[in-house]
C-alpha positions as semicolon CSV with decimal commas, in nm:
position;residue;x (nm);y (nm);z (nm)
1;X;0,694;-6,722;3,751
2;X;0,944;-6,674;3,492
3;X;1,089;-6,997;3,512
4;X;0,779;-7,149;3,363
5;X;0,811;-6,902;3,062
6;X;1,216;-6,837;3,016
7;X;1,095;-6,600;2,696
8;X;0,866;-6,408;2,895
9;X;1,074;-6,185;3,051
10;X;1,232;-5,993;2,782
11;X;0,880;-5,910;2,699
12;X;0,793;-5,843;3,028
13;X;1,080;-5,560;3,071
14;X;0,942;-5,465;2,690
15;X;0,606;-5,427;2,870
16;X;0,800;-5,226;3,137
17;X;0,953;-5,006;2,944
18;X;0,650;-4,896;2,732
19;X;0,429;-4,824;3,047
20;X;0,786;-4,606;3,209
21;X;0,743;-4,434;2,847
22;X;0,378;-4,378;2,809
23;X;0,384;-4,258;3,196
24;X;0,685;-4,015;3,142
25;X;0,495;-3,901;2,777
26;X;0,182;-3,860;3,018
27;X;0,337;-3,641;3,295
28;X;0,533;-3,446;3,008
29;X;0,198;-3,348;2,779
30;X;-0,060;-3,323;3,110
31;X;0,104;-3,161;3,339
32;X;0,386;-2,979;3,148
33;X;0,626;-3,154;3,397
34;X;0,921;-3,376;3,371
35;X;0,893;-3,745;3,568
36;X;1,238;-3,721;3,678
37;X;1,196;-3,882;4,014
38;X;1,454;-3,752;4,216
39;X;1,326;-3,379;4,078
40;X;0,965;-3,494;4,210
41;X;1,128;-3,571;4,587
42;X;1,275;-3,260;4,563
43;X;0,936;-3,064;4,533
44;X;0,775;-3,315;4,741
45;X;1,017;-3,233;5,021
46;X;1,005;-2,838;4,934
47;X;1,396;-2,853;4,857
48;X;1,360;-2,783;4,491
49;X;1,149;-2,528;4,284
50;X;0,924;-2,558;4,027
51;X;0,536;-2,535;3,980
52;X;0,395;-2,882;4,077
53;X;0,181;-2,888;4,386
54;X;0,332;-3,093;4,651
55;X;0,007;-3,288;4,634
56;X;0,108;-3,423;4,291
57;X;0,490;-3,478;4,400
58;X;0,388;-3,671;4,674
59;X;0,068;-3,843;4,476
60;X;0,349;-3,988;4,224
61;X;0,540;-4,094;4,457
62;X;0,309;-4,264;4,661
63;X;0,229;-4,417;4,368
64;X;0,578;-4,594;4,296
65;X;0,540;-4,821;4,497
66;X;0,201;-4,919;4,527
67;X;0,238;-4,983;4,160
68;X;0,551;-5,206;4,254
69;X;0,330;-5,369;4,488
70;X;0,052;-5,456;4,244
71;X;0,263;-5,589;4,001
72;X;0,456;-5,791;4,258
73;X;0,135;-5,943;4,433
74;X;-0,005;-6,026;4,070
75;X;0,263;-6,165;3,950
76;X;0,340;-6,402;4,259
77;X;0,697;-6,181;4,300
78;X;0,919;-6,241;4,613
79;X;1,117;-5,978;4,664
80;X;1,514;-6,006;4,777
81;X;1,705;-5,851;4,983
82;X;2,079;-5,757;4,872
83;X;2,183;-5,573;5,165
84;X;2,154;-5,467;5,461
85;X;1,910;-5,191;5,583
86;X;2,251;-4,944;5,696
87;X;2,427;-5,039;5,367
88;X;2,081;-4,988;5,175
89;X;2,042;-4,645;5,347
90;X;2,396;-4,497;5,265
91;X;2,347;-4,637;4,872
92;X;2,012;-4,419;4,899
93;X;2,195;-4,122;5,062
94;X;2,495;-4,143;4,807
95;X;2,233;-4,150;4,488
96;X;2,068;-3,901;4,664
97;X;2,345;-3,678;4,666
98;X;2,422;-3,739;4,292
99;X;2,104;-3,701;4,163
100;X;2,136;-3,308;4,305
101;X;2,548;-3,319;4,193
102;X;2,434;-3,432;3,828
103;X;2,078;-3,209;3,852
104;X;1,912;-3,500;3,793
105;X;1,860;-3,898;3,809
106;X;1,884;-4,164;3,559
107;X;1,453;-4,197;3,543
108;X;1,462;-3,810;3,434
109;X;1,795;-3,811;3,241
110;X;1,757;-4,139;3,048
111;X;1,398;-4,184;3,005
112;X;1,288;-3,772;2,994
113;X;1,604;-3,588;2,889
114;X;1,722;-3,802;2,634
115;X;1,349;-3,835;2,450
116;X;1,401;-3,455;2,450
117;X;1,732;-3,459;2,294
118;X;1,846;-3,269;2,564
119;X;2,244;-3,261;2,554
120;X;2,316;-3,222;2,920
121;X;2,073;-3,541;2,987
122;X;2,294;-3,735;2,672
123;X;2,559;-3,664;2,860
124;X;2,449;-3,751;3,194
125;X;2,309;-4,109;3,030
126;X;2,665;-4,193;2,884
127;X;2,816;-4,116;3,181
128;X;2,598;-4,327;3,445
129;X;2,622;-4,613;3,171
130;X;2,940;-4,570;3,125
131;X;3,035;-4,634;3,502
132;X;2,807;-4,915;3,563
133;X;3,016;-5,069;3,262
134;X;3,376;-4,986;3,392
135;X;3,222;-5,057;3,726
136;X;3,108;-5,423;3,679
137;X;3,471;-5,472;3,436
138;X;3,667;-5,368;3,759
139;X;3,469;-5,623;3,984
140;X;3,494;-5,871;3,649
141;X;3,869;-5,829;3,636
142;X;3,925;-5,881;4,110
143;X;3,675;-6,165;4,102
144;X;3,393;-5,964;4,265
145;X;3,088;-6,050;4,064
146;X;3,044;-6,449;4,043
């Protein structure tokens, strides 16, 4: 798909963007709540507080990727498969597990906490960008990433 239109896809993650934005601006101003994701598994799964109804945690969630799903069968998408399923599992785990260590993950720091000037979600977003860039440098610098 995006080989036939190499300019598309800046506009497409544009496009992206904007809907992540208007749905975050959405869940902020209707329901009072922020669309942190890892926050909404949390009260899906009765592990965190807060008041929305585990039938809207899990509605949103459900959601994910039927919206994924949409998008991918419009657009003619084939997904790809990096890993596999164990090593895909851990990764899930570990971001699991930092998402609760950093109170919060990088759809409800970066998008959210940041749009609310929020200093502990600044902080949070430097950080998380900040590794990814010393983390693809290091695999730069041994030859990992080709």
């Amino acid at each position: 798909m995006f080989e036939a239109f190499p300019y598309a896809q800046p506009l497409h993650g544009l496009a992206g963007g904007i809907l992540i934005g208007l749905a975050a601006a959405m869940m902020l101003l209707g329901a009072g709540r922020i669309a942190g994701v890892s926050g909404i598994t949390a009260r899906a799964l009765k592990i965190g507080s807060g008041d929305m109804s585990m039938t809207s945690a899990w509605s949103f969630l459900v959601g994910l990727p039927i919206g994924a799903a949409i998008v991918a069968l419009a657009g003619g998408w084939q997904p790809v498969q990096f890993a596999s399923w164990p090593v895909l599992v851990i990764a899930g785990l570990l971001v699991g597990f930092g998402t609760r260590l950093g109170s919060g993950c990088t759809s409800g720091h970066g998008v959210c906490g940041v749009s609310r000037f929020s200093q502990r979600s600044i902080v949070a977003t430097i950080t998380f960008i900040g590794a990814g860039v010393a983390t693809v440098f290091i695999l730069n610098l041994i030859g990992g990433m080709q």
